[in-house]
MIZADREN-339720 format. One record per residue (C-alpha): x, y, z; residue in one letter. Coordinates in steps of 0.1 Angstrom, whole numbers, padded with zeros to 4 digits, always signed. Layout:
<nudos>
XYZA ...
</nudos>
This chain:
<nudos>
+0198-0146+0695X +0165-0167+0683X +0166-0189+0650X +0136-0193+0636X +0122-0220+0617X +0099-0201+0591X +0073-0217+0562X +0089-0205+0531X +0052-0205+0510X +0037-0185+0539X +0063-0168+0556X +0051-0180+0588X +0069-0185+0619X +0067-0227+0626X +0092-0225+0658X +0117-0204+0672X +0152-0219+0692X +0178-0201+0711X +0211-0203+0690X +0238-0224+0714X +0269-0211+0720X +0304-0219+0708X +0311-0245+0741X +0276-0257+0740X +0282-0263+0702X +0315-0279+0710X +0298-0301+0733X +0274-0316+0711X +0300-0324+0683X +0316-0341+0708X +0290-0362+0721X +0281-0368+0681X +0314-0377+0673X +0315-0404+0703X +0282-0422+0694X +0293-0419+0658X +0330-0443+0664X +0306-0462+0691X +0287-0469+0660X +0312-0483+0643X +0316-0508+0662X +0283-0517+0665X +0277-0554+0647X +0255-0553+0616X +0225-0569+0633X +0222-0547+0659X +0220-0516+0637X +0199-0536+0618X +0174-0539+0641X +0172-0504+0655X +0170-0492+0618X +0139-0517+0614X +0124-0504+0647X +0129-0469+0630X +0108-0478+0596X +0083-0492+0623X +0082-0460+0639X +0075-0441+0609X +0052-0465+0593X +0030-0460+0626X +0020-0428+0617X +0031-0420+0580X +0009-0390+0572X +0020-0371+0603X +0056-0379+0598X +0050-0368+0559X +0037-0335+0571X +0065-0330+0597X +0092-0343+0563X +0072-0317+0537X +0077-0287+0560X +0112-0289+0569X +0122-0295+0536X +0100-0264+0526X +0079-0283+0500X +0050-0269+0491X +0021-0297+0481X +0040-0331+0492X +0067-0352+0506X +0094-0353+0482X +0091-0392+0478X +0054-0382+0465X +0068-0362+0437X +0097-0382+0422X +0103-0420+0420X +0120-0424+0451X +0110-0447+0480X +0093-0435+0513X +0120-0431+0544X +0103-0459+0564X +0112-0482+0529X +0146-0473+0525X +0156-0479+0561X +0140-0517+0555X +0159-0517+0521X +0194-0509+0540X +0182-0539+0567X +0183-0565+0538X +0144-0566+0543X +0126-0564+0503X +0097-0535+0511X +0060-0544+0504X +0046-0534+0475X +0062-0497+0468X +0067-0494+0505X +0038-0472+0512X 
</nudos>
């Protein structure tokens, strides 16, 4: 059985995936589960850093990452971030790093 990822203002189709099955599910909570306690036990610093290299990423190309954000959370004009007061992904991953964003982290 296909899912498929559909644009709610047009009712077009974006993408379609084959659903996984119960093992192949399995599998991947698994593998989530490990990297999740590996995690933990990661020092500050280091997920520091890969958070930072993260808001780099997404600073590198902001409006194409904005599109990609707007559509999968079915907004219709803007990024969410755009419409409230709230910061910008690549600003709140610097934020959680200790680093102060620039300006309002646009």
């Amino acid at each position: 059985m296909a899912i498929a990822t559909i644009n709610p203002a047009t009712g077009e189709v974006i993408e379609t995936f084959q659903a996984l099955s119960a093992e192949e599910i399995e599998k991947k909570l698994q593998l989530a589960m490990s990297a999740f306690r590996a995690g933990l036990k990661t020092p500050f610093a280091v997920r520091a850093q890969r958070m930072l290299k993260a808001a780099e990423i997404l600073e590198s190309d902001k409006e194409r990452f904005a599109r990609l954000m707007t559509l999968e959370m079915a907004s219709l004009t803007r990024p969410p971030w755009r419409r409230r007061r709230s910061a910008p992904p690549h600003a709140l991953l610097r934020r959680e790093c200790g680093e102060v964003p620039r300006g309002r982290g646009h």
